[in-house]
DOTORVEX-63212 format. One line per 2 residues: number of its first residue (from 1); their letters; for each residue x, y, z of C-alpha. Coordinates in steps of 0.2 Angstrom, whole numbers, padded with zeros to 4 digits. Last residue first. Layout:
NUM = a = X/Y/Z ~ ...
% end
This chain:
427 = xx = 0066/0711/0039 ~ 0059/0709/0058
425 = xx = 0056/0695/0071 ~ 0076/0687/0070
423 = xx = 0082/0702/0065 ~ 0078/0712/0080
421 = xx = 0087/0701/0092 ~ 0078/0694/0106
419 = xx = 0079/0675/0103 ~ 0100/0675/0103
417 = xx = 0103/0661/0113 ~ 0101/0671/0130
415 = xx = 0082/0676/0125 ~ 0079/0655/0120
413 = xx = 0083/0652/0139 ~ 0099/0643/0143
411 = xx = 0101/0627/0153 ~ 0110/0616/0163
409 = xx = 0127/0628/0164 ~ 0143/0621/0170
407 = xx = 0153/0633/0155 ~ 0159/0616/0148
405 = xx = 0142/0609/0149 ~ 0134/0624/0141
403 = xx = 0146/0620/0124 ~ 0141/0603/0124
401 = xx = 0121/0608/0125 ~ 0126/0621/0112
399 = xx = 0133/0610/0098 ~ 0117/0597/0102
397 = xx = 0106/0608/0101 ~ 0097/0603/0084
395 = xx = 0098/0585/0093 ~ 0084/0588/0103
393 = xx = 0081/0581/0121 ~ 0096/0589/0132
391 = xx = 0096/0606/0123 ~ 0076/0609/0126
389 = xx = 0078/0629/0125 ~ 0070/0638/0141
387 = xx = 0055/0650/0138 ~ 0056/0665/0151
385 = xx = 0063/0679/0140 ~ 0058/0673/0126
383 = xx = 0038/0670/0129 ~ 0042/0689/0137
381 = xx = 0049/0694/0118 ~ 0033/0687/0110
379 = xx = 0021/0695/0122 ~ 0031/0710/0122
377 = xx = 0029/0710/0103 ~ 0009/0708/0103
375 = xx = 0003/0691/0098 ~ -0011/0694/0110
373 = xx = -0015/0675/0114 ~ -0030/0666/0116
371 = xx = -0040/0669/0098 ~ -0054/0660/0098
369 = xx = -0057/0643/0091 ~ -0077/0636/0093
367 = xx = -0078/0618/0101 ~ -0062/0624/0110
365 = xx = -0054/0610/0121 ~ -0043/0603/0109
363 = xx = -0035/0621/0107 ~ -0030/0623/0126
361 = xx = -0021/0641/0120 ~ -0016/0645/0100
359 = xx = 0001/0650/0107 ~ 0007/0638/0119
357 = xx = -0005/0626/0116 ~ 0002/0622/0099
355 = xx = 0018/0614/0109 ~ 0035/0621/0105
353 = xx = 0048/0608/0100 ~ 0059/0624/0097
351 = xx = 0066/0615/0080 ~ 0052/0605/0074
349 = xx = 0037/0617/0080 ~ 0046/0634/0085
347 = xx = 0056/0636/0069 ~ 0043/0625/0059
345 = xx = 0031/0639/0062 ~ 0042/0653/0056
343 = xx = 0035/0670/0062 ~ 0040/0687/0052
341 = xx = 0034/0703/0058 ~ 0034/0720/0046
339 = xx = 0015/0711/0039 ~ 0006/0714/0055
337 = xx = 0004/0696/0063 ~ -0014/0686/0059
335 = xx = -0023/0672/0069 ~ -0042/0669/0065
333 = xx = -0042/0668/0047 ~ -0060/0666/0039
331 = xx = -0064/0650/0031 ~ -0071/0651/0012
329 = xx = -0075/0632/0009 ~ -0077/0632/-0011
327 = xx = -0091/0624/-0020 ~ -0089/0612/-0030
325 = xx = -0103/0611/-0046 ~ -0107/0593/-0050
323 = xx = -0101/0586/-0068 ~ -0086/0577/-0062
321 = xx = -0096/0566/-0050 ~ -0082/0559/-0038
319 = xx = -0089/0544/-0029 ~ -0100/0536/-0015
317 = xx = -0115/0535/-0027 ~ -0127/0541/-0014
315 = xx = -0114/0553/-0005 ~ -0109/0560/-0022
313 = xx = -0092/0570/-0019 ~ -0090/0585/-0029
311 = xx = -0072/0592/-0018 ~ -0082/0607/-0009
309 = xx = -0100/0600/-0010 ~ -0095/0585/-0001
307 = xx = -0087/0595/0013 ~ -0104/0604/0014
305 = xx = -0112/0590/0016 ~ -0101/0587/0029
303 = xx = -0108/0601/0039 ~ -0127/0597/0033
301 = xx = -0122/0580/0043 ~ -0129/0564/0030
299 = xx = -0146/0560/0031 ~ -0153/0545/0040
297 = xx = -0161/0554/0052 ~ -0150/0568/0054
295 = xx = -0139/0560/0072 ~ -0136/0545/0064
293 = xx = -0131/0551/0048 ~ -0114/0557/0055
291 = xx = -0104/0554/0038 ~ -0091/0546/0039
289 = xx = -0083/0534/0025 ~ -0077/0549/0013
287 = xx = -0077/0558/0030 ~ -0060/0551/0033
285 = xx = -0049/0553/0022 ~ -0061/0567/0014
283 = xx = -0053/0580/0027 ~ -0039/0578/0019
281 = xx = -0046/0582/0002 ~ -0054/0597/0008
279 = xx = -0037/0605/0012 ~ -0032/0607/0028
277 = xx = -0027/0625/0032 ~ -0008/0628/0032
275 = xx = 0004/0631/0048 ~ 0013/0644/0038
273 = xx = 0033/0647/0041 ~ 0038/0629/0033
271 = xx = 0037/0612/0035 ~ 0033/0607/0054
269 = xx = 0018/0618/0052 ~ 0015/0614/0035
267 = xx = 0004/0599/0038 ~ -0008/0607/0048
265 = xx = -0023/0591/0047 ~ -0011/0577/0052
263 = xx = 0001/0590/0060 ~ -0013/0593/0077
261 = xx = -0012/0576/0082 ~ -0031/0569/0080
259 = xx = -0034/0562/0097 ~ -0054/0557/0093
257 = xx = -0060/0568/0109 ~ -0050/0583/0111
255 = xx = -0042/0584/0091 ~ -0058/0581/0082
253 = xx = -0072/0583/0095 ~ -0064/0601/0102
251 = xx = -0056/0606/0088 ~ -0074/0605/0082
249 = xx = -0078/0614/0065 ~ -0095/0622/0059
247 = xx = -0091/0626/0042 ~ -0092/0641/0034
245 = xx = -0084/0648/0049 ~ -0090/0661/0062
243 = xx = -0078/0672/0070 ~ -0068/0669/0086
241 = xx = -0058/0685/0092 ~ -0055/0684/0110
239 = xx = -0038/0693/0107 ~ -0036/0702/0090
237 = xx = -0026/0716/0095 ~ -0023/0729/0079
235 = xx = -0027/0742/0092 ~ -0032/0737/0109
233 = xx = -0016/0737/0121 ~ -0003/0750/0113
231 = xx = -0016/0763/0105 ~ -0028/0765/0119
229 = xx = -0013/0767/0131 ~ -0007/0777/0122
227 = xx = -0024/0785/0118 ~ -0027/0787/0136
225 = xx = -0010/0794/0140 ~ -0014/0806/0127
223 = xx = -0031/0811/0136 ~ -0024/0816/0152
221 = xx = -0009/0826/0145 ~ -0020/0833/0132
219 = xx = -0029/0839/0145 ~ -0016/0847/0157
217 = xx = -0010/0854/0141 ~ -0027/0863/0137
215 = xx = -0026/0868/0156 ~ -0008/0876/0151
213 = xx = -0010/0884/0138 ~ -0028/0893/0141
211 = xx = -0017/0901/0155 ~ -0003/0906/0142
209 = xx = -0013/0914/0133 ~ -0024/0923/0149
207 = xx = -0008/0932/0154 ~ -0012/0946/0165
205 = xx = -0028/0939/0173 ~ -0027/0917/0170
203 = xx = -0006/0916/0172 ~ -0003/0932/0183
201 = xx = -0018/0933/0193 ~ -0017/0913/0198
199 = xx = 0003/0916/0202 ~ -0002/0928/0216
197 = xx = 0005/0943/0215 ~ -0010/0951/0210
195 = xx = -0017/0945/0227 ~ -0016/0960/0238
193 = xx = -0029/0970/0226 ~ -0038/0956/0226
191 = xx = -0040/0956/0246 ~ -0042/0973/0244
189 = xx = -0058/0971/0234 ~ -0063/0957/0243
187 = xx = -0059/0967/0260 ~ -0072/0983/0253
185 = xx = -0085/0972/0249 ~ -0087/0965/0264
183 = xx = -0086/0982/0272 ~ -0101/0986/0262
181 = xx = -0099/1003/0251 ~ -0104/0995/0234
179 = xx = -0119/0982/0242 ~ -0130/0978/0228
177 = xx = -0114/0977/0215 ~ -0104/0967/0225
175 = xx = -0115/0955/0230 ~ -0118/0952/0209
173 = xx = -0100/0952/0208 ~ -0097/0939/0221
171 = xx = -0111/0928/0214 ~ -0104/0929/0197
169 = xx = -0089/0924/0207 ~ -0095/0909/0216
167 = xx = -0105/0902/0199 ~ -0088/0901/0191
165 = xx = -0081/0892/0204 ~ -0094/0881/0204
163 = xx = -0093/0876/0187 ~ -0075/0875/0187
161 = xx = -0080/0862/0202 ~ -0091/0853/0192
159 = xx = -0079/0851/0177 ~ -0067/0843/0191
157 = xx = -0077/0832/0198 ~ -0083/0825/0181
155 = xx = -0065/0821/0177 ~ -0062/0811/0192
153 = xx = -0076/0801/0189 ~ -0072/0796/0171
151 = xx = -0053/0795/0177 ~ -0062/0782/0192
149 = xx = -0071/0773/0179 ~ -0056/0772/0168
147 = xx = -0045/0765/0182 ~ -0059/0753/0186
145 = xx = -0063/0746/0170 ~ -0043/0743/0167
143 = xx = -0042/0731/0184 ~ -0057/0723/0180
141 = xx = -0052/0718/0162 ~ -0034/0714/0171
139 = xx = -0043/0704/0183 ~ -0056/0695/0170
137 = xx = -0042/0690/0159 ~ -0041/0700/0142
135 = xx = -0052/0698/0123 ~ -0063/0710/0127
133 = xx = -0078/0701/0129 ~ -0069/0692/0141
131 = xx = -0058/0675/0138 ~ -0062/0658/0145
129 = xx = -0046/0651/0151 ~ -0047/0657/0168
127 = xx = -0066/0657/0169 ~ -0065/0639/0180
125 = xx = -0049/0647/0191 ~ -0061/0663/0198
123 = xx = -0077/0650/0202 ~ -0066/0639/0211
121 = xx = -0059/0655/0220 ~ -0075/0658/0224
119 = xx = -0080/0642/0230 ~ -0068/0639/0241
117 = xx = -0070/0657/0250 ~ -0055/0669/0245
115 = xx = -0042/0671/0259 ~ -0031/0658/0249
113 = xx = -0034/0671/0231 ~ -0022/0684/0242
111 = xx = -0012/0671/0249 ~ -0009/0664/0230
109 = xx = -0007/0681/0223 ~ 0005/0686/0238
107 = xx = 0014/0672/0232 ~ 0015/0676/0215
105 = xx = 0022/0696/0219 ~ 0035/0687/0230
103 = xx = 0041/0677/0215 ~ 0041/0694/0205
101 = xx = 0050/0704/0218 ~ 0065/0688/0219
99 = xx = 0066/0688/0201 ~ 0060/0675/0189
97 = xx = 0072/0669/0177 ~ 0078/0654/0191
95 = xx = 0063/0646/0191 ~ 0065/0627/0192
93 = xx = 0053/0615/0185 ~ 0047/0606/0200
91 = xx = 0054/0586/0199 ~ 0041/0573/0204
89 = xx = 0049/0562/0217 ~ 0031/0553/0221
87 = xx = 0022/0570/0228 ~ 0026/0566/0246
85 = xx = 0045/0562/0244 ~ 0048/0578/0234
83 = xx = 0039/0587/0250 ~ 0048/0575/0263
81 = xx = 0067/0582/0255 ~ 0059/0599/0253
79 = xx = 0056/0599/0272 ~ 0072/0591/0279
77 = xx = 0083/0599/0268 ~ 0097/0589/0260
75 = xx = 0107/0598/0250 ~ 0102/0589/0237
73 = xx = 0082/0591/0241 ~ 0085/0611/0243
71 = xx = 0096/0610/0225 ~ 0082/0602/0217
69 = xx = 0068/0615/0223 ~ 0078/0630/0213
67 = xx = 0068/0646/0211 ~ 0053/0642/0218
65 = xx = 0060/0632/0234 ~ 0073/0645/0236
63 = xx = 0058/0658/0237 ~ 0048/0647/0248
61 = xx = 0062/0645/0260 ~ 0064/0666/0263
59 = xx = 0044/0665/0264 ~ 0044/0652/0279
57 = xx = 0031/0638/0272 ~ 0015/0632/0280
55 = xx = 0006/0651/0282 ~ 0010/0657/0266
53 = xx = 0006/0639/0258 ~ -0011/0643/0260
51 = xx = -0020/0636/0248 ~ -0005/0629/0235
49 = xx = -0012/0613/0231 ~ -0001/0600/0228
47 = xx = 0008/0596/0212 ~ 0002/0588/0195
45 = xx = -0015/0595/0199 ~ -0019/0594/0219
43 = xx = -0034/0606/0222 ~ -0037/0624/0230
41 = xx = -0025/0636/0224 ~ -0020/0624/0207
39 = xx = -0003/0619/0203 ~ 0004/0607/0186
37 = xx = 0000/0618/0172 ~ -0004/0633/0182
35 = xx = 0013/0639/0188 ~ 0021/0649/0176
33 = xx = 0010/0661/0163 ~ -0005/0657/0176
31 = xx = 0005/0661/0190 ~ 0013/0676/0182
29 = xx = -0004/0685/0177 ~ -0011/0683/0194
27 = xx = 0007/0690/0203 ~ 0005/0705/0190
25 = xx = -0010/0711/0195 ~ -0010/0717/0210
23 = xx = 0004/0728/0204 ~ -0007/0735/0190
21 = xx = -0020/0741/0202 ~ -0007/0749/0210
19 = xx = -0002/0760/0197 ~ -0019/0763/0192
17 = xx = -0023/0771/0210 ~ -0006/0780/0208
15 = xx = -0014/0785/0190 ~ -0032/0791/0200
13 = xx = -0023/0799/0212 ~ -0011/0810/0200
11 = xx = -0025/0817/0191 ~ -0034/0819/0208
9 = xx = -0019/0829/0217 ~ -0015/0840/0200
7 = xx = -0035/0845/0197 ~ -0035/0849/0216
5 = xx = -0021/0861/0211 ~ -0029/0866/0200
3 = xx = -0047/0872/0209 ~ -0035/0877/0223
1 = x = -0028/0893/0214
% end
């Protein structure tokens, strides 16, 4: 009996273990989704550096701060009043989606990452935005290799010990059979004979079927949860997806460096429900006059030449020529929704005013464009949840910014306007 119930303790272990793991992890994946476009741990972004605000700040004052620093500064306390003095009046987005357990959560990330040597947590922030082979962040690909691991681990334990168990009674037997009348042997067999009520001898002895059952359902138990968990994070999930084009395109030197806004080349982003890829013809605008020869020699970039080849352009001539060939460019999608999910770009770009970062990650600081987001539905429906509509900036609001002041409200998040019903995702 104690081989399974050792199975019960470790299987439960390793999913407590899990369990924890996750906690741990969810103050890092809040910080970044809320906090690290104007904080860093160790240097001043838009606001100060939050190394070791634990031990500066009372935790009770923290939490209003996080939730609501303008109402501190209005009501007039001393330290928030000197803290929005210090960092030249810049107003702190107030947080007052999150819940108390989830701003406690990011401040025992930011202790937890405080306690890290400098260069460490340098090291940790710099591969932020760099996705893992695959496709998450390095903590929650850590915190998933470990769980695995240890259910690996745990598993091989347990097959050993079945082993073992095994071998003990062959063993038994064989000591049995060599020494019949031994007083040894005389206790075991009594000692069996006392044990038939034991719930052992009546699932495996006298009721071997259901045995087998129920060690076949512990498995399936163990390896279902697997393939859920298989099934709901990796399937279908394109994250870190970056596959090689036709053409060799920097976002990077086109919209980082030379400012190029984002609608000049995806037109139909603010159009319709597809962003669009550029067609050759707008990149002509302006490689009809550049052409990169100074880094070939004299000869013009075997990328745009490819451009060229596309729309039958002479670089010589600097014209059409009707009677060259045009080869298409073939560019590979990178972004893709199952085909039960409907997403408007327009929606979010004109009407939402949603920047292009927020979904396709720092884009004009990708030489190469991967895949930053999951795109799953609780990604989505989270984005919702915490996303607040822009009803003081945008006309399209203008019904409901009345209506908010009315009720004394400032804001409303896209989820409280209606942004998580089923309809609005799903035909």
């Amino acid at each position: 009996m104690k081989i399974y119930r050792l199975l019960a303790f470790v299987v439960i272990f390793v999913f407590s273990l899990n369990s924890v793991l996750a906690d741990a992890a969810e103050g890092e994946k809040l910080f970044k989704a809320n906090c690290t476009a104007c904080h860093a741990i160790n240097e001043k972004i838009v606001g100060p550096a939050l190394k070791d605000v634990h031990k500066r700040r009372n935790p009770e004052w923290l939490l209003k701060w996080v939730k609501n620093s303008q109402a501190l500064v209005k009501a007039g306390d001393p330290t928030a009043v000197a803290l929005f003095k210090e960092n030249n009046e810049s107003v702190m987005t107030s947080f007052e989606q999150l819940s108390d357990s989830e701003v406690k959560s990011i401040l025992e990330y930011v202790q937890k990452e405080s306690e890290q040597p400098a260069q460490a947590a340098t090291a940790s922030t710099s591969s932020e935005s760099k996705p893992s082979a695959s496709g998450t962040s390095n903590g929650s690909f850590y915190n998933q290799t470990t769980f695995y691991a240890l259910l690996v681990m745990a598993l091989i334990l347990l097959i050993l010990l079945f082993i073992i168990n095994k071998v003990k009674k062959v063993v038994d037997e064989l000591h049995a059979q060599k020494f019949p009348a031994s007083e040894e042997s005389e206790e075991h067999t009594i000692s069996w004979k006392l044990n038939k009520s034991s719930f052992r001898y009546k699932l495996f002895i006298k009721h071997p079927v259901v045995g087998t059952l129920v060690v076949s359902l512990m498995f399936m138990l163990v390896f279902g949860l697997y393939g859920f968990d298989y099934g709901n994070k990796y399937i279908g999930v394109q994250k870190g997806y970056a596959p090689e084009q036709p053409i060799k395109y920097s976002h990077e030197l086109h919209a980082g460096k030379y400012k190029i806004n984002c609608l000049y080349c995806h037109n139909g982003a603010d159009k319709g429900k597809q962003a669009s890829i550029p067609s050759p013809s707008t990149c002509m605008n302006c490689h009809m006059h550049v052409q990169a020869k100074e880094k070939y020699n004299g000869s013009v970039s075997p990328e745009i030449q490819k451009i060229y080849n596309a729309v039958g352009w002479d670089a010589e001539k600097r014209a059409y020529d009707p009677s060259k060939e045009k080869t298409p460019i073939k560019w590979v999608r990178i972004h893709n929704l199952p085909d039960h999910a409907y997403f408007n770009h327009a929606q979010h770009v004109k009407i939402g005013k949603v920047e292009c970062q927020a979904c396709h990650g720092p884009i004009e600081k990708m030489p190469v464009v991967s895949q930053q987001r999951s795109l799953q539905m609780g990604w989505c429906i989270n984005c919702h949840r915490e996303a607040k509509v822009d009803v003081a900036n945008n006309n399209y609001y203008e019904k409901l910014h009345a209506k908010l002041k009315l009720d004394g409200k400032s804001m409303v998040t896209v989820a409280q306007n209606g942004g998580l019903e089923c309809g609005k995702c799903h035909y």
